[in-house]
N, C-alpha and C positions, 0 to 999 in steps of 0.2 A: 146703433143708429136710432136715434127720436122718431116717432111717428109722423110728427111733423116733417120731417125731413124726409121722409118717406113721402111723404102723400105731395112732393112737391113738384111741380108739373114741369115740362121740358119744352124749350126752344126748338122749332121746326124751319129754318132758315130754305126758303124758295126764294132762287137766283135765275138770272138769264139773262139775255140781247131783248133789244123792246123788240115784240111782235112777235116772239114765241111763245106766247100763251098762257106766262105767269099767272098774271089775271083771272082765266076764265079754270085754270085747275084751280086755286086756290079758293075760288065761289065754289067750286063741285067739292072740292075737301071739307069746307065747312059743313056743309049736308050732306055728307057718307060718312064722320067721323062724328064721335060723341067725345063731351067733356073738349069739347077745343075752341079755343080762342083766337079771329083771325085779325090783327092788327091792321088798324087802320095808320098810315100814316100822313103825317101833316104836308105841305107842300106849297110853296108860292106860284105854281105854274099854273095859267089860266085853267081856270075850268073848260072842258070840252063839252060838249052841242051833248044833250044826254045824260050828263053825270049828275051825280047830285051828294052835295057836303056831307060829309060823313058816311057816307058808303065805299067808294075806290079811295076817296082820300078826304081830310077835312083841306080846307083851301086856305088861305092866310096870305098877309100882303108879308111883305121879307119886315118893315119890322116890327109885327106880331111874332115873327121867326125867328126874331135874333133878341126877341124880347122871351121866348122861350128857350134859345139858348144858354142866356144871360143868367137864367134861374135855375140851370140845369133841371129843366123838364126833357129834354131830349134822350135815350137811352143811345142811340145814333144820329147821324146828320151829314152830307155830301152834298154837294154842287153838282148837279148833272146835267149838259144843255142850257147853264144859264140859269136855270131852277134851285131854289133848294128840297131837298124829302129831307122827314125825320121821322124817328120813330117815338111817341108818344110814351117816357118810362113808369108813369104810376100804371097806369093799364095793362101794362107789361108784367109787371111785378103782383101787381094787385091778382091775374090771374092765373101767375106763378103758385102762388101764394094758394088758392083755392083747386091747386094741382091739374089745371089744366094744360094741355098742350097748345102752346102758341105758336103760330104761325105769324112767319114772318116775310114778307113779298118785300125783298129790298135785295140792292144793288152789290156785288162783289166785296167795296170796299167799305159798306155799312156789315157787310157780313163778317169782318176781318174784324173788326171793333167788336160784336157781338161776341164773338168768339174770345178773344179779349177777357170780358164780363164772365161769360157761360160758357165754358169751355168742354163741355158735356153736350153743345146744341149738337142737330143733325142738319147736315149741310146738303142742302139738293138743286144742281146746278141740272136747267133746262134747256136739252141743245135744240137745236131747230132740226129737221130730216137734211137742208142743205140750203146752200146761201138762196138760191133763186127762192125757195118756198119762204123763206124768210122777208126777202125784198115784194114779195106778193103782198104779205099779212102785212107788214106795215103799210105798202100802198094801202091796201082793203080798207083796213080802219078808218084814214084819212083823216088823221088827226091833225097833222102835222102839215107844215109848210113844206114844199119841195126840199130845202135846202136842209132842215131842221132833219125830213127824214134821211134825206145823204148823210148826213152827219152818225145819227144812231147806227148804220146798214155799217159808217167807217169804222167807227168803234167797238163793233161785236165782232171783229175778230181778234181782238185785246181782250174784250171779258171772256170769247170761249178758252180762247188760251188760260184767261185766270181761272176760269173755270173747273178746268182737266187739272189745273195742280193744286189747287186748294178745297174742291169739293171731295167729299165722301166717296157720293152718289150722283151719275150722270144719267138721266134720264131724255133719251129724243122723244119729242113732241112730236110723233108722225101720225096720230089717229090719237082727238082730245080723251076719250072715255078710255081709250087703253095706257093712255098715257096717266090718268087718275087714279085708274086700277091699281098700278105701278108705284105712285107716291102713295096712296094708300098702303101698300104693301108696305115700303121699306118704316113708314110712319110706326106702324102696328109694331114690327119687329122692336123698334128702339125706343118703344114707349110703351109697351108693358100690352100691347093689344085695344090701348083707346080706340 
């Protein structure tokens, strides 16, 4: 094996139900891990009260989106709630490429694509402790429109199902820092101790 191909850095795919805390492990991953990369990705769904472009997501009108499509900048891409996410491929590749571990916060069926591609990623599906603690944190946030969050709360028990048979790694979100500890851990293992 080339050096190159050695020092080439690996896919960390982070999956879940909205309101189980994708987000805020993947912020504490970035700053307890070295040498990693945490992808932003693109999305036409309005901005929320607080966020800001290019930190949780870059924002874009659908078609800016399908105008990235179009040119195959996307590495992934799904419809979810009416929205589309995708995941941004030269940044992907570009920090492949300088051997870092990428982190990737996207949805079961962008993970299926991924895997696809990188068929060496590490797969880590985030359960919640239990539905009520789940239906909290999305209220909490209150990001979303009544209806909008019924919808997410109906749909996560289809992705934990997907979860349990296409993840590695199941990790419950019952306590955030013990839960970081944890992806930290399995990260370390399958990525050489970054």
């Amino acid at each position: 094996m080339d050096s190159n191909r050695q020092r080439k850095g690996r896919i960390v795919v982070i999956s879940g139900p909205s309101g189980v805390g994708k987000s805020s492990i993947c912020l504490r991953l970035v700053k307890r891990l070295d040498n990693v990369y945490r992808s932003v990705s693109v999305t036409t769904r309005p901005k929320a009260k607080g966020e800001v472009d290019g930190k949780a997501y870059w924002f874009v009108t659908k078609e800016q989106f399908q105008q990235r499509i179009e040119k195959g900048l996307l590495l992934e891409y799904a419809e979810v709630f009416g929205n589309l996410y995708g995941t941004p491929k030269d940044k992907i590749e570009q920090a492949l490429q300088q051997g870092k571990t990428v982190i990737l916060e996207i949805d079961v069926q962008g993970a299926k694509k991924v895997v696809e591609l990188y068929p060496d990623a590490v797969l880590i599906f985030i359960l919640p402790p239990n539905k009520g603690e789940l239906t909290r944190r999305i209220s909490d946030r209150g990001r979303e429109k009544a209806d909008v969050a019924k919808k997410r709360l109906a749909k996560a028990d289809a992705e934990i199902e997907d979860g349990r048979k296409f993840y590695q790694y199941l990790v419950v979100n019952n306590d955030l820092e013990e839960t970081v500890n944890e992806v930290v851990n399995i990260i370390q293992q399958n990525t050489g101790g970054n």
